[in-house]
C-alpha positions in Angstrom: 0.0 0.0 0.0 1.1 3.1 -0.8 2.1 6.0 1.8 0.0 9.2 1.3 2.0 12.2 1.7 0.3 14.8 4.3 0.9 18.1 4.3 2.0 18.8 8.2 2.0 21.7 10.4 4.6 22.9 11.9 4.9 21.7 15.9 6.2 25.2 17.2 6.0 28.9 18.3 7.4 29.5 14.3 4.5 28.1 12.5 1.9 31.2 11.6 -1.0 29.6 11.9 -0.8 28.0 15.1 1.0 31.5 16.3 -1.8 33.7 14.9 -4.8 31.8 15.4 -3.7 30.8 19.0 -4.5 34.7 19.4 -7.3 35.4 17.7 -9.1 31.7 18.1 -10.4 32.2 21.7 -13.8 32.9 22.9 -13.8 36.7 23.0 -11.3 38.2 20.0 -13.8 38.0 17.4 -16.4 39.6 19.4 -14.1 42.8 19.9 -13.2 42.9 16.5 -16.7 43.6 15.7 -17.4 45.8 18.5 -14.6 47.6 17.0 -15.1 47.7 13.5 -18.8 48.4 13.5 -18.9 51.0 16.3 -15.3 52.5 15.2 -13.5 54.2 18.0 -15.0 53.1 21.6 -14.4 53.3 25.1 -13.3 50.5 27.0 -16.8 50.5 29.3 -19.0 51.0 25.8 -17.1 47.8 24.2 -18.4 45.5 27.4 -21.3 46.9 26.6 -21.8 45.8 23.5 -20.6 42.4 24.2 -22.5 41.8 27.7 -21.5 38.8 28.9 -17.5 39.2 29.2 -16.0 40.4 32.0 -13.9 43.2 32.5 -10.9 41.1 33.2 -10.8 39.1 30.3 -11.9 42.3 28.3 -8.7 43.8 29.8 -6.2 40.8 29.0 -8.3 40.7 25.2 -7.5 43.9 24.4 -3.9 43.8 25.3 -3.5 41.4 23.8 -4.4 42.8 20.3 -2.8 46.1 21.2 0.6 43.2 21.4 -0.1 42.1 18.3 -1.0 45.7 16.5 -4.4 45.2 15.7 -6.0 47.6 18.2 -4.5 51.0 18.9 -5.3 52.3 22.3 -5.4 56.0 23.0 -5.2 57.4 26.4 -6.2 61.3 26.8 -4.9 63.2 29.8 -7.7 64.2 31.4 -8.9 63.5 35.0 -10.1 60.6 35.2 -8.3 59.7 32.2 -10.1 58.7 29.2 -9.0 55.5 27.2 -10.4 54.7 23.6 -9.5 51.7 21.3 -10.0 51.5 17.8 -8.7 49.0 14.7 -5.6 49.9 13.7 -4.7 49.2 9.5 -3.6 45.9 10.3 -6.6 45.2 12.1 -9.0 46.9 9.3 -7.4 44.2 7.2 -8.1 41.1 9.1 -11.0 42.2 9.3 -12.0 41.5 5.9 -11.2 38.2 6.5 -13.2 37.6 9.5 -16.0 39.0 8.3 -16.6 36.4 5.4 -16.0 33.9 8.6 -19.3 35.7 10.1 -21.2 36.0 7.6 -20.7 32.3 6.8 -21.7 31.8 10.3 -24.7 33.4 10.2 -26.0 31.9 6.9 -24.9 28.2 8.4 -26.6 28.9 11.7 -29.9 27.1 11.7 -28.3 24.5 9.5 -25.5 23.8 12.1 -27.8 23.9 15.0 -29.5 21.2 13.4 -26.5 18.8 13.2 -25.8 19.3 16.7 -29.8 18.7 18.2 -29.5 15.6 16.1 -25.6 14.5 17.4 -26.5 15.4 20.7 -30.6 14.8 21.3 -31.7 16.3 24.8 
């Protein structure tokens, strides 16, 4: 029998896909990304607002962790208290091009998906 040839993925920190989507693959990142794109320029208080359910911890360690990566810039104005905004930067504009076909595709798959799962897992 004849050996198939796989292609493989790399098994370390170097390998982009496994380094970039270990980022951007978690339960929040997406979410923010939206808050972001569609509402533009936000405060910190008016993005966990438009998400609800996260809390301001892992909004925190979210958003730094984009900032890290350069796909959210965040703006800190000196004024008392100080006021912190956020907003895509051009790299983040970009990928978000990308995640967008990903939620559209979600939305149009939806129902259908919902359905596959009721049946693999009947209550």
């Amino acid at each position: 029998m004849e050996e198939k040839n796989f292609k493989k993925f790399e098994a370390s920190e170097d390998c982009p896909v496994r380094n970039i989507l270990s980022r951007l693959g978690d339960k929040w990142s997406i979410l923010v990304l939206s808050s972001l794109k569609v509402n533009g320029k936000i405060r910190f208080s008016d993005i966990h607002r438009t998400i609800g359910d996260i809390s301001q911890r892992m909004l925190t360690v979210t958003l730094r962790s984009m900032e890290a990566d350069g796909i959210i810039k965040r703006e800190i104005y000196p004024e008392v208290p100080p006021r912190v905004e956020y907003e895509l930067t051009e790299l983040g504009n970009e990928l978000f091009i990308h995640i967008d076909a990903l939620i559209n595709w979600a939305n149009e798959n939806n129902n259908t998906i919902m359905a596959f799962r009721s049946k693999f897992n009947p209550k």
